[in-house]
C-alpha positions as CSV (number, residue, x, y, z in Angstrom):
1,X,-24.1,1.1,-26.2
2,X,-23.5,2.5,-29.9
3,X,-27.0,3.6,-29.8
4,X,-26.8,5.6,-26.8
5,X,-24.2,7.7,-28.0
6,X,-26.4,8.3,-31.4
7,X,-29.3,9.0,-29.5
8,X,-27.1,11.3,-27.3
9,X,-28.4,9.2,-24.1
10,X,-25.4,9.8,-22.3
11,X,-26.9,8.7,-18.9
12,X,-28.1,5.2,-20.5
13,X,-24.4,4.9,-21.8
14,X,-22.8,5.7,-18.4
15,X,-24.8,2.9,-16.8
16,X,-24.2,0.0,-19.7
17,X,-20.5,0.7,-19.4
18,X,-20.7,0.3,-15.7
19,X,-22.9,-2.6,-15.8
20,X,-20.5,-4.4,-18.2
21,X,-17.3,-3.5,-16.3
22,X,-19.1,-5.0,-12.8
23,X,-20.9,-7.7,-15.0
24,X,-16.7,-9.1,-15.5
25,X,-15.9,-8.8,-11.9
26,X,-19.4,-10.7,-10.9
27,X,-18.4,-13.7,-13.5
28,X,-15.3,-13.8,-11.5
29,X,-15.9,-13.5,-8.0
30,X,-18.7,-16.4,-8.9
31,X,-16.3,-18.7,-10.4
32,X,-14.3,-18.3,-7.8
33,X,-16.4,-18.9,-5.1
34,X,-16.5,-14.7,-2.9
35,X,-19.7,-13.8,-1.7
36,X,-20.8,-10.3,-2.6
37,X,-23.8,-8.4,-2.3
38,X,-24.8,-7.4,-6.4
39,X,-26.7,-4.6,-4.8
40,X,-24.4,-2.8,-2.7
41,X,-21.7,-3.4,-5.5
42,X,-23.6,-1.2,-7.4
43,X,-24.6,1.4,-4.9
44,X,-20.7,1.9,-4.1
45,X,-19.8,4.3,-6.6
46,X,-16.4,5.5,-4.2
47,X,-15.1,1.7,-4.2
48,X,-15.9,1.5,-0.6
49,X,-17.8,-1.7,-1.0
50,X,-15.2,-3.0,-3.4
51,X,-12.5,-2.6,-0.7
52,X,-14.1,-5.0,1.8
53,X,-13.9,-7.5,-1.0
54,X,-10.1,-7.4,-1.5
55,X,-8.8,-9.9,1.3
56,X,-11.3,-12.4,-0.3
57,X,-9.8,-11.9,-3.5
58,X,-6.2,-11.9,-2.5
59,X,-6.8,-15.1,-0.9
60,X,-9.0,-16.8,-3.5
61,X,-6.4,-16.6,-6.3
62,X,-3.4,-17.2,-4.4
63,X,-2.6,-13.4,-3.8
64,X,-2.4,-12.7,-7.2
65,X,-1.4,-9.2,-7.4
66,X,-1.6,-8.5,-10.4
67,X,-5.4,-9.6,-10.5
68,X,-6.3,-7.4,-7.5
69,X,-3.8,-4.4,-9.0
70,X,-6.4,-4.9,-12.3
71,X,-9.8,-4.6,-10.0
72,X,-8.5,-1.8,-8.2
73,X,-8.0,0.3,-10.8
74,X,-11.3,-0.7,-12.7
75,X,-13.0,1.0,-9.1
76,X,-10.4,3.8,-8.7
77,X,-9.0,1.8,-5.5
78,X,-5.7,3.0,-4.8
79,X,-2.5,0.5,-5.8
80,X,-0.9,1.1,-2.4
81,X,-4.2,-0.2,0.0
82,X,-3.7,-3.4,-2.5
83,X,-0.4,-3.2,-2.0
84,X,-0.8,-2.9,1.5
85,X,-3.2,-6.1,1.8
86,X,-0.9,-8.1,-0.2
């Protein structure tokens, strides 16, 4: 990503930080067993997508707020819809 910024590719440095903060949230809805659709993950850029996936993760880790507090705000979800769910 260094290189991105020296070569003042800001686009190409906007989508390896993006891919690398969904890349974390793909490892862990793997290892923890939630479907999810990669593709539509990606296409959401409001969160929309990453709403529906919520419940799933609430109930996967035991509703573990703070966990689902932490992937809201990577996708700009707002704390009282998690709140809400919990």
């Amino acid at each position: 990503m260094s290189c991105a910024l020296l070569w003042k590719q800001t686009t190409f440095y906007q989508d390896s930080k993006l891919l690398f903060k969904n890349s974390i949230w793909w490892d862990q809805f793997r290892l923890l067993g939630i479907p999810f659709d990669d593709n539509k993950f990606r296409a959401s850029l409001s969160g929309d997508y990453q709403r529906t996936l919520i419940p799933s993760l609430l109930l996967e880790t035991s509703m573990d707020i703070t966990t689902a507090l932490e992937f809201g705000r990577s996708y700009h979800i707002e704390g009282f819809f998690l709140i809400f769910l919990f």
